[in-house]
C-alpha positions in Angstrom: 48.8 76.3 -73.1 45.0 77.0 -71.6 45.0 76.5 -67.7 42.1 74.4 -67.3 40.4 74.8 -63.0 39.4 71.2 -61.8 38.7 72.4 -58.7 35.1 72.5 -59.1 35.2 69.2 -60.3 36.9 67.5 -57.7 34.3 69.2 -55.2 31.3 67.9 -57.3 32.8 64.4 -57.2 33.6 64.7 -53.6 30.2 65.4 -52.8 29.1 63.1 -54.5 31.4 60.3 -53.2 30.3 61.4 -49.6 26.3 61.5 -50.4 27.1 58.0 -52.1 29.1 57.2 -49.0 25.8 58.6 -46.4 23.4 57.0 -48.5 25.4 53.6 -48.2 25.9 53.9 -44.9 21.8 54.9 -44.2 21.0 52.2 -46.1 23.4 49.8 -43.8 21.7 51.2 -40.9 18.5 50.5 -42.1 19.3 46.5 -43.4 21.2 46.6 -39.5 17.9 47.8 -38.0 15.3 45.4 -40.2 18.1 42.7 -39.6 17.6 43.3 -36.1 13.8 43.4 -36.0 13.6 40.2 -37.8 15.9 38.2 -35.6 14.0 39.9 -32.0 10.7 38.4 -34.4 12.1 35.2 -34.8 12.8 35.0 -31.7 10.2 36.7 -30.1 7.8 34.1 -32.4 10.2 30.7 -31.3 10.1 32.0 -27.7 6.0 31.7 -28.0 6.0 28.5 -29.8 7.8 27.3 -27.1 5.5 28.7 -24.2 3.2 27.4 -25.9 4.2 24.0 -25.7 5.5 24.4 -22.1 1.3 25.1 -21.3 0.5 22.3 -23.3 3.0 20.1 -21.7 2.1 21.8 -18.1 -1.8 20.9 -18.7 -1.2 17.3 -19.4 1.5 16.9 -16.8 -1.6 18.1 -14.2 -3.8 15.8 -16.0 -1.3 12.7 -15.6 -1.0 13.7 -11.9 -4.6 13.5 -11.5 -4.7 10.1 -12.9 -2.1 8.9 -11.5 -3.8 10.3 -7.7 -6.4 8.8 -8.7 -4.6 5.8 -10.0 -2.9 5.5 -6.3 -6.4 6.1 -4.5 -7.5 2.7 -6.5 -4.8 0.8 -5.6 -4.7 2.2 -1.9 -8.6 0.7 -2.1 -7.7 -2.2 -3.7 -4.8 -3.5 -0.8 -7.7 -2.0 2.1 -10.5 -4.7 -0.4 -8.2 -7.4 -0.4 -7.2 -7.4 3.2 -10.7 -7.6 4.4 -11.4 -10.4 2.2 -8.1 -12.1 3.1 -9.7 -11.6 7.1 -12.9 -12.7 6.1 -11.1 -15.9 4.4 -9.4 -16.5 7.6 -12.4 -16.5 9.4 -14.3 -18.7 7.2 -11.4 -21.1 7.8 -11.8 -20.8 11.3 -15.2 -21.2 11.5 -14.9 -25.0 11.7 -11.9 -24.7 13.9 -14.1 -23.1 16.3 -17.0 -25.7 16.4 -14.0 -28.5 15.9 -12.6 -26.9 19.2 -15.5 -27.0 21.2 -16.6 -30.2 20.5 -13.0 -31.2 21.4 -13.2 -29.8 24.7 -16.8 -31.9 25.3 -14.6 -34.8 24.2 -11.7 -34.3 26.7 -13.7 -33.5 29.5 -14.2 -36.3 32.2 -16.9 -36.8 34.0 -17.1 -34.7 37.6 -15.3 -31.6 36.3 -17.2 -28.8 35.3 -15.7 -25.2 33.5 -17.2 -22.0 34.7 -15.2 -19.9 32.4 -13.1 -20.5 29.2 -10.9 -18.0 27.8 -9.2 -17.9 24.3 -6.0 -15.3 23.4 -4.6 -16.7 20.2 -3.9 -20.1 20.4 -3.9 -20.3 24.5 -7.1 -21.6 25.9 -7.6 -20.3 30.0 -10.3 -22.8 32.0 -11.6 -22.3 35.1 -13.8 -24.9 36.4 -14.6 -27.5 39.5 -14.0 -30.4 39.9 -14.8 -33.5 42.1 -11.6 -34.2 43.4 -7.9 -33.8 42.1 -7.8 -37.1 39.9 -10.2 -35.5 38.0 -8.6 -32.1 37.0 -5.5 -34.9 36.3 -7.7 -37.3 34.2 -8.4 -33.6 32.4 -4.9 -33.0 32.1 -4.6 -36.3 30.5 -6.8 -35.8 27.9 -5.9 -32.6 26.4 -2.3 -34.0 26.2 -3.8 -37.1 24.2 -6.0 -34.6 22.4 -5.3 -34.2 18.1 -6.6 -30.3 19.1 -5.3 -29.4 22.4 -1.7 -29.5 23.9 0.5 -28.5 26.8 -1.9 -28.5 29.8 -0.4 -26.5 32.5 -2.4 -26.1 36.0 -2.1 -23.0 37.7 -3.9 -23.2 40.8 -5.7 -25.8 42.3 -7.6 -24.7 45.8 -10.4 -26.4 47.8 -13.9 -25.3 47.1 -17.0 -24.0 49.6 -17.9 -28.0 49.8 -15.0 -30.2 50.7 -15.8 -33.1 47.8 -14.8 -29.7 45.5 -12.0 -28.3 43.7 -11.1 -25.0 42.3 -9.1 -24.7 39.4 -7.4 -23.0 36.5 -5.4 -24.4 33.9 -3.9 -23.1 30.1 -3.9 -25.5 27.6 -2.6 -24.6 23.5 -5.1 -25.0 21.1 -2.6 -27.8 18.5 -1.5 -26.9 15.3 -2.2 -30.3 14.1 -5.6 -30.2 14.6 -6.1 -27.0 13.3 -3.9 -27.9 10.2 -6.0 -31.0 9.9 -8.9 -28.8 9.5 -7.6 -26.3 7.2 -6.6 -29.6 5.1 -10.4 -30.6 5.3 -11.4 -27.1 4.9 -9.9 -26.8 1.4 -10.3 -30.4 -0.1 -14.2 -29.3 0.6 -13.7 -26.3 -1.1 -12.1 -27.4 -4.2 -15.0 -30.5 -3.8 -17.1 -27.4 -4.3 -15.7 -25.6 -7.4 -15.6 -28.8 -9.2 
């Protein structure tokens, strides 16, 4: 029998099992790598798209702020507009309440008393005056009671004056809501009257 050597063989085919086995696994590390790189491009590229929208998103945000800034200066305008008309509308109402007032006081004012000084805070009316004698500052105190526009006389001082016929005085009165609401009634029938 011929003795046949398969050493050389089994060499051969185990070097080429191991370069098979080297390029296999070079070839892994490669597909690894490039595997890699695409996925750290993917996400490097999503990562951008989305900073991208972020700026977009920041830019309008600063935009809608500004409007809305804006939006609030308006509106802050607006309230400060409509306040001044709604005081100018209140003094266009009293505007005849004024004149009413006045003519009121003519009205209630008996003959012999005079006022040297008339104060108005809010609705309470201060007089100071003469008068002839005390009747008189009582017939006065009579007649804003009976008055539509005046109310709730209340004397503070009454004092004799330089000449004895004369006397010093100071009295509050209320100015009346009736009269005043009588008015405003007036005041807005005549206004409608005039956007007809």
């Amino acid at each position: 029998m011929a003795k046949i050597n398969l050493l050389p063989w089994r060499q051969e085919l185990r070097k080429e099992q191991q370069r098979q086995f080297f390029t296999i696994l070079g070839l892994s590390l490669v597909l690894v790598v490039v595997g890699i790189l695409a996925v750290h491009l993917q996400y490097a590229r999503l990562i951008g798209k989305q900073e991208d929208r972020n700026a977009f998103l920041t830019q309008h945000i600063r935009k809608v702020e500004a409007e809305i800034k804006e939006i609030d200066a308006l509106a802050e305008k607006k309230d400060r507009l409509l306040a001044r008309m709604e005081i100018i509308q209140k003094l266009q109402r009293n505007r005849p309440e004024m004149v009413r007032l006045f003519d009121e006081l003519v009205r209630v004012l008996p003959e012999g008393v005079h006022l040297s000084k008339l104060k108005q805070t809010g609705r309470t009316l201060n007089m100071d005056g003469i008068a002839q004698s005390n009747a008189r500052v009582s017939a006065f105190m009579r007649n804003i009671d009976e008055s539509d526009w005046l109310a709730d006389p209340k004397l503070q001082i009454i004092e004799v004056g330089k000449k004895e016929s004369t006397r010093k005085f100071s009295l509050h009165a209320k100015q009346s809501t009736k009269g005043a609401a009588e008015n405003g009634d007036a005041a807005s029938k005549q206004n409608n009257a005039g956007k007809k």
